[in-house]
C-alpha positions, 0 to 999 in steps of 0.5 A: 500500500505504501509503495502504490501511494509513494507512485500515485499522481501528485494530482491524486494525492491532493485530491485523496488529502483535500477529501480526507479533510473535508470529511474529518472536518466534521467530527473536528467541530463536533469535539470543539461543541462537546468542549463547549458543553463540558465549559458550561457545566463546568461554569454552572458549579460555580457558586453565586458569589464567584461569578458575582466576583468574576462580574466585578473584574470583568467591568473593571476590564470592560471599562479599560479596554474602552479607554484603550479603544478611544485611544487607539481611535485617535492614535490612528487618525493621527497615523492617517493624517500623517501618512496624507501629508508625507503621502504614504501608501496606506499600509494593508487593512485586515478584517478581524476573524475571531475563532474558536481552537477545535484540536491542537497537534504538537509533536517536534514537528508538527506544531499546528491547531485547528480553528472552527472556521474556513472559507464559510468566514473568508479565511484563506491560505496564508492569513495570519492568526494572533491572540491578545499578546501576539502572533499565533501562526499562519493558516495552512490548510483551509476547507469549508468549515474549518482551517488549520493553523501552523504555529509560530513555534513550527519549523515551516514558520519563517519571517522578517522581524525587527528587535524593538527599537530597531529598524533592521530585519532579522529572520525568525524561524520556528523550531524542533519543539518538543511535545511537552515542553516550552515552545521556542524559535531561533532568531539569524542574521542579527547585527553584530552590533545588538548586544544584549546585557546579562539578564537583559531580555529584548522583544522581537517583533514582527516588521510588517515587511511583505504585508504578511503580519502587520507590523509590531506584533510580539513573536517572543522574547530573547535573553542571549545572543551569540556569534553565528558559524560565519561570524558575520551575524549572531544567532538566538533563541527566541522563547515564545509565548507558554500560552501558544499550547493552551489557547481557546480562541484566537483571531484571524487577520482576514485580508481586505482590498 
C-alpha cells in the first residue's frame, strides 16, 4: 500500500488529502461543541458569589479596554493624517476573524491547531492568526468549515522581524519543539552590533515587511545572543509565548482590498 501511494499522481494525492479533510472536518467541530458543553457545566458549579466576583473584574476590564479603544481611535487618525501629508501608501487593512481552537497537534514537528472556521468566514491560505499578546501562526490548510493553523513555534514558520527599537530585519524561524515542553524559535542574521546585557531580555517583533503580519506584533522574547558559524551575524533563541499550547480562541487577520 505504501509503495502504490509513494507512485500515485501528485494530482491524486491532493485530491485523496483535500477529501480526507473535508470529511474529518466534521467530527473536528463536533469535539470543539462537546468542549463547549463540558465549559458550561463546568461554569454552572460555580457558586453565586464567584461569578458575582468574576462580574466585578470583568467591568473593571470592560471599562479599560474602552479607554484603550478611544485611544487607539485617535492614535490612528493621527497615523492617517500623517501618512496624507508625507503621502504614504496606506499600509494593508485586515478584517478581524475571531475563532474558536477545535484540536491542537504538537509533536517536534508538527506544531499546528485547528480553528472552527474556513472559507464559510473568508479565511484563506496564508492569513495570519494572533491572540491578545501576539502572533499565533499562519493558516495552512483551509476547507469549508474549518482551517488549520501552523504555529509560530513550527519549523515551516519563517519571517522578517525587527528587535524593538530597531529598524533592521532579522529572520525568525520556528523550531524542533518538543511535545511537552516550552515552545521556542531561533532568531539569524542579527547585527553584530545588538548586544544584549546579562539578564537583559529584548522583544522581537514582527516588521510588517511583505504585508504578511502587520507590523509590531510580539513573536517572543530573547535573553542571549551569540556569534553565528560565519561570524558575520549572531544567532538566538527566541522563547515564545507558554500560552501558544493552551489557547481557546484566537483571531484571524482576514485580508481586505
Amino acid at each position: 500500500m505504501a509503495v502504490v501511494w509513494l507512485i500515485a499522481p501528485v494530482a491524486l494525492k491532493r485530491f485523496v488529502r483535500a477529501s480526507f479533510f473535508e470529511f474529518s472536518a466534521p467530527i473536528t467541530l463536533t469535539e470543539a461543541r462537546v468542549s463547549e458543553l463540558q465549559d458550561y457545566w463546568h461554569l454552572r458549579l460555580h457558586s453565586q458569589r464567584d461569578l458575582i466576583a468574576a462580574g466585578v473584574d470583568l467591568a473593571r476590564v470592560d471599562a479599560s479596554y474602552a479607554l484603550s479603544v478611544q485611544q487607539n481611535a485617535a492614535l490612528q487618525n493621527e497615523v492617517a493624517r500623517l501618512r496624507q501629508m508625507l503621502r504614504m501608501p496606506a499600509p494593508p487593512h485586515f478584517r478581524l476573524e475571531p475563532a474558536q481552537v477545535a484540536r491542537r497537534d504538537f509533536s517536534a514537528w508538527w506544531q499546528r491547531m485547528t480553528i472552527a472556521k474556513g472559507r464559510n468566514f473568508g479565511i484563506t491560505v496564508g492569513d495570519p492568526v494572533v491572540f491578545a499578546e501576539g502572533v499565533v501562526g499562519r493558516v495552512a490548510e483551509v476547507s469549508a468549515t474549518t482551517a488549520v493553523v501552523d504555529l509560530i513555534s513550527s519549523p515551516g514558520v519563517r519571517l522578517a522581524a525587527f528587535f524593538e527599537g530597531e529598524t533592521r530585519p532579522v529572520s525568525y524561524q520556528g523550531g524542533v519543539n518538543p511535545s511537552f515542553g516550552p515552545a521556542q524559535g531561533t532568531v539569524d542574521f542579527v547585527p553584530l552590533d545588538i548586544s544584549l546585557q546579562p539578564g537583559e531580555t529584548r522583544r522581537l517583533v514582527t516588521s510588517g515587511l511583505g504585508g504578511e503580519f502587520p507590523p509590531g506584533l510580539t513573536l517572543g522574547q530573547v535573553d542571549h545572543l551569540e556569534p553565528s558559524g560565519d561570524g558575520l551575524f549572531q544567532t538566538g533563541i527566541v522563547h515564545l509565548n507558554p500560552r501558544l499550547s493552551d489557547l481557546t480562541e484566537v483571531t484571524v487577520l482576514c485580508a481586505e482590498d
